[in-house]
Steps between C-alpha positions, in 0.01 A plus 500: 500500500196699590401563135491107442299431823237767363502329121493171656163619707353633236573175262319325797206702545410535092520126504245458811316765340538297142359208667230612683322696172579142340333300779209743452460428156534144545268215477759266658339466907815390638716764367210752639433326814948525572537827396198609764637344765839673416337876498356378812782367691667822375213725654373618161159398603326682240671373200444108676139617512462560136579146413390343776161648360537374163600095653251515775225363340672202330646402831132553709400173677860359464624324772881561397403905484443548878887701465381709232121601615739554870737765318222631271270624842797593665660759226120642452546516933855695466386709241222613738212384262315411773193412367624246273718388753252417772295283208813311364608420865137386609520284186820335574376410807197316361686355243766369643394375837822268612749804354731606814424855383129458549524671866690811381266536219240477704616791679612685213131473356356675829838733541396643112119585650688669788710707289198583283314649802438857477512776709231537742337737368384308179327168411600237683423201291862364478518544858209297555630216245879566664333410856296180362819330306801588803195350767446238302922432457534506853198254548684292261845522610481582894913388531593724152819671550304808354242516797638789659503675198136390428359575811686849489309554131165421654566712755608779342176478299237450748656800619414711189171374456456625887589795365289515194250481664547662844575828231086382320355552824712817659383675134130419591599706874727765275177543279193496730327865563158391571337245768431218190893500408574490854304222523680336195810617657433323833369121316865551302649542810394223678529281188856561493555444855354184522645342167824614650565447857854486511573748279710762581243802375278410787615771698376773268233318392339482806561900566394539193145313585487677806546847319244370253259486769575791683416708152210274470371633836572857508333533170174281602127565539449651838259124556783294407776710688550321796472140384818612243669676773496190734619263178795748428627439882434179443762498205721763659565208766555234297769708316661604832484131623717413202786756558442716791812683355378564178722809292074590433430492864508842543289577245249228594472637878429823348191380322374293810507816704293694226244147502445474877463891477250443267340201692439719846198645273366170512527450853280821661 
């Protein structure tokens, strides 16, 4: 009984397999456009893709295609081909404006961008365009079922350009030896901290600004001393105002004692 179950599947899968190879080599649409939809319904998103390639352009700007050009983003989508996905989703949506799909292709355009986005660390172009195309879904679709997810996407994102950049301006700190990069160090600094408000590298960023300074100071012209000595107190209290129970606190008060040391000098 086994043995014929196994012959039977195997009769089966040479004939799907017979089939497909003849829809490839067809030049009859239909027959093309069916068996498609059949590797797709079956998962075999791939093989769909291959002839949903070659029938694509006959059906473009076909009202009755709106099910094909649907299936055709959303295999390139499962197969992870993200790229191609994001543009065949974006132009469903434009083309087919009254399609009940239009929402969720929508999202699927920006969702692609999102899953593009690269680690910190590198360019963030796709994060950039990911950010643009989910605010502009959620400006277009404020009641979508896939707002949560959206807004979770942008978030996610706004984080990691907070950190891209938080990391740009804590290498000009890592990096500075001399009063010039300290001074690069400290505009970086305060960039940061006021393009990002919220964000949650403020704490650090703001020690870090107030260790900027402090270096700054100690290594400063004996005429310009006290003036930089005054300024790093200055940020030393804006950091403490922040979080007076900073896991740097200890190390900050250590660097205020050695400043207002260094400021009784002035005083005589």
């Amino acid at each position: 009984m086994n043995k014929i179950i196994s012959v039977l599947l195997i009769i089966i899968s040479l004939s799907s397999c017979s089939e497909y190879q003849k829809a490839l080599k067809s030049e009859d649409l239909a027959l093309k456009n069916k068996v498609a939809n059949e590797m797709y319904d079956k998962g075999k998103y791939t093989k769909a893709i291959r002839i949903y390639e070659q029938i694509v352009p006959a059906y473009r700007g076909k009202p009755n295609a709106e099910r094909l050009f649907y299936m055709f983003s959303k295999s390139y989508y499962n197969t992870k081909q993200y790229y191609l996905a994001g543009y065949q989703f974006e132009s469903f949506a434009s083309n087919y404006p009254k399609s009940e799909k239009r929402e969720e292709a929508a999202f699927l355009s920006a969702e692609c961008f999102y899953r593009l986005s690269p680690r910190y660390s590198l360019d963030q172009t796709d994060t950039e365009k990911a950010l643009t195309k989910l605010q502009k879904f959620i400006d277009t679709y404020p009641d979508s079922e896939y707002l949560t997810k959206a807004n979770e996407y942008v978030k996610e994102l706004r984080e990691k350009l907070e950190k891209k950049a938080f990391e740009i301006a804590k290498q000009y700190y890592t990096i500075s030896d001399h009063r010039l990069e300290y001074n690069a160090a400290l505009t970086a600094l305060d960039n940061f901290i006021s393009d990002y408000p919220g964000t949650p590298f403020k704490e650090e960023a703001l020690f870090l600004k107030f260790s900027t300074a402090y270096k700054l100071a100690m290594n400063s012209v004996q005429y310009k001393k006290e003036d930089r000595l005054n300024f790093a107190k200055t940020t030393y209290n804006s950091f403490t105002k922040f979080k007076s129970d900073s896991e740097f606190k200890d190390k900050a008060d250590q660097m205020l004692a050695t400043i207002d040391k260094e400021l009784q000098q002035f005083s005589k």
